[in-house]
PLY file of the C-alpha trace (Angstrom):
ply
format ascii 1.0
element vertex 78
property float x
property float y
property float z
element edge 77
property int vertex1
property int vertex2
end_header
-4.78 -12.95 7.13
-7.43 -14.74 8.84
-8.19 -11.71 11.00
-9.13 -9.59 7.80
-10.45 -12.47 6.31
-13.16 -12.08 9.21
-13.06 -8.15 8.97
-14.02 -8.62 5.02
-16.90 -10.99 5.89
-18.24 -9.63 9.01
-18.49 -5.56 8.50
-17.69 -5.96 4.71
-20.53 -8.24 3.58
-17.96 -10.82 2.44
-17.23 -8.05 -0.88
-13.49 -7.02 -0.95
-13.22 -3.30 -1.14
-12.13 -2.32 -4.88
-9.59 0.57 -3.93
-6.39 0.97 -2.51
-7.70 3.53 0.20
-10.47 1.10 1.36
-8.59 -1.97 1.07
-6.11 -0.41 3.86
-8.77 -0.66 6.15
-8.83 -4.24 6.29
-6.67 -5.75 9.08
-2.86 -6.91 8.39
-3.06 -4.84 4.97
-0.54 -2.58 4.45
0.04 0.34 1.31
2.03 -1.70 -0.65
-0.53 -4.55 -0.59
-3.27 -2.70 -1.33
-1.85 -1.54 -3.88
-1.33 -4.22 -5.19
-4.59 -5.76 -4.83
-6.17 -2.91 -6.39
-4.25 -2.34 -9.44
-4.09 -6.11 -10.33
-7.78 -6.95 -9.40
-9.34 -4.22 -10.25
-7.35 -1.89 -12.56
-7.02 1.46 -10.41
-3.99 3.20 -11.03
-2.38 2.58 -7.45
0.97 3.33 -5.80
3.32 0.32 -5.29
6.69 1.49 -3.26
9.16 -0.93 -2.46
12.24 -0.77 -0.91
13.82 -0.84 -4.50
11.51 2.39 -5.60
12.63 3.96 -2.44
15.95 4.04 -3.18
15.86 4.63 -7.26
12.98 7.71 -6.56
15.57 9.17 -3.77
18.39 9.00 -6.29
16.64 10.49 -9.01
14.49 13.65 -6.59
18.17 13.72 -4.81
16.97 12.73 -0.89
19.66 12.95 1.55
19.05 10.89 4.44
18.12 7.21 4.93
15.64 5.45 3.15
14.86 3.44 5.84
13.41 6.59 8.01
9.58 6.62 8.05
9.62 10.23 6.87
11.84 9.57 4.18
9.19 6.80 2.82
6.33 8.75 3.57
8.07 11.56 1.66
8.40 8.63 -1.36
4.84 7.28 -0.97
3.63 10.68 -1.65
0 1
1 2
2 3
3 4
4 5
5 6
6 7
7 8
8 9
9 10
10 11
11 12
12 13
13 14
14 15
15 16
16 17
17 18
18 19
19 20
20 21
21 22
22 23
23 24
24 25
25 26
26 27
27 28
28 29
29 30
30 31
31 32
32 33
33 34
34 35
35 36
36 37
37 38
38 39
39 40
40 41
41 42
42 43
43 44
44 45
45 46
46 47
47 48
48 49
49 50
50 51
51 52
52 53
53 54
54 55
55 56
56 57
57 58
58 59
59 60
60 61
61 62
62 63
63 64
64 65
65 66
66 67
67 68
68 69
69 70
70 71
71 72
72 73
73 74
74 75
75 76
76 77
């Protein structure tokens, strides 16, 4: 936190970046935060994929294989 923190302030001009792509850029923030960030702060319509989402998206598109596989997410994400 306090490493992005300093990322935001330092190379950022102290402005947090308004989307979910940008905001990724900033140290120790993830897709799901971003996400976050940017649909609650600033409205964009942005991807939020939990492990929940995972599993209800690969029951309903009918994914074999374990949700817990990094290409099985990334397939989710997308």
């Amino acid at each position: 936190l306090l490493g992005g923190a300093k990322q935001v302030v330092e190379k950022m001009n102290g402005v947090i970046p308004n989307s979910a792509k940008v905001l990724q850029s900033i140290k120790g923030i993830g897709p799901y935060t971003a996400g976050a960030i940017a649909s609650i702060a600033f409205g964009e319509k942005a991807p939020i994929v939990d492990g929940n989402v995972t599993r209800v998206l690969s029951r309903m598109r009918c994914l074999g294989g374990s949700v817990t596989v990094a290409a099985h997410k990334n397939l989710v994400w997308e």
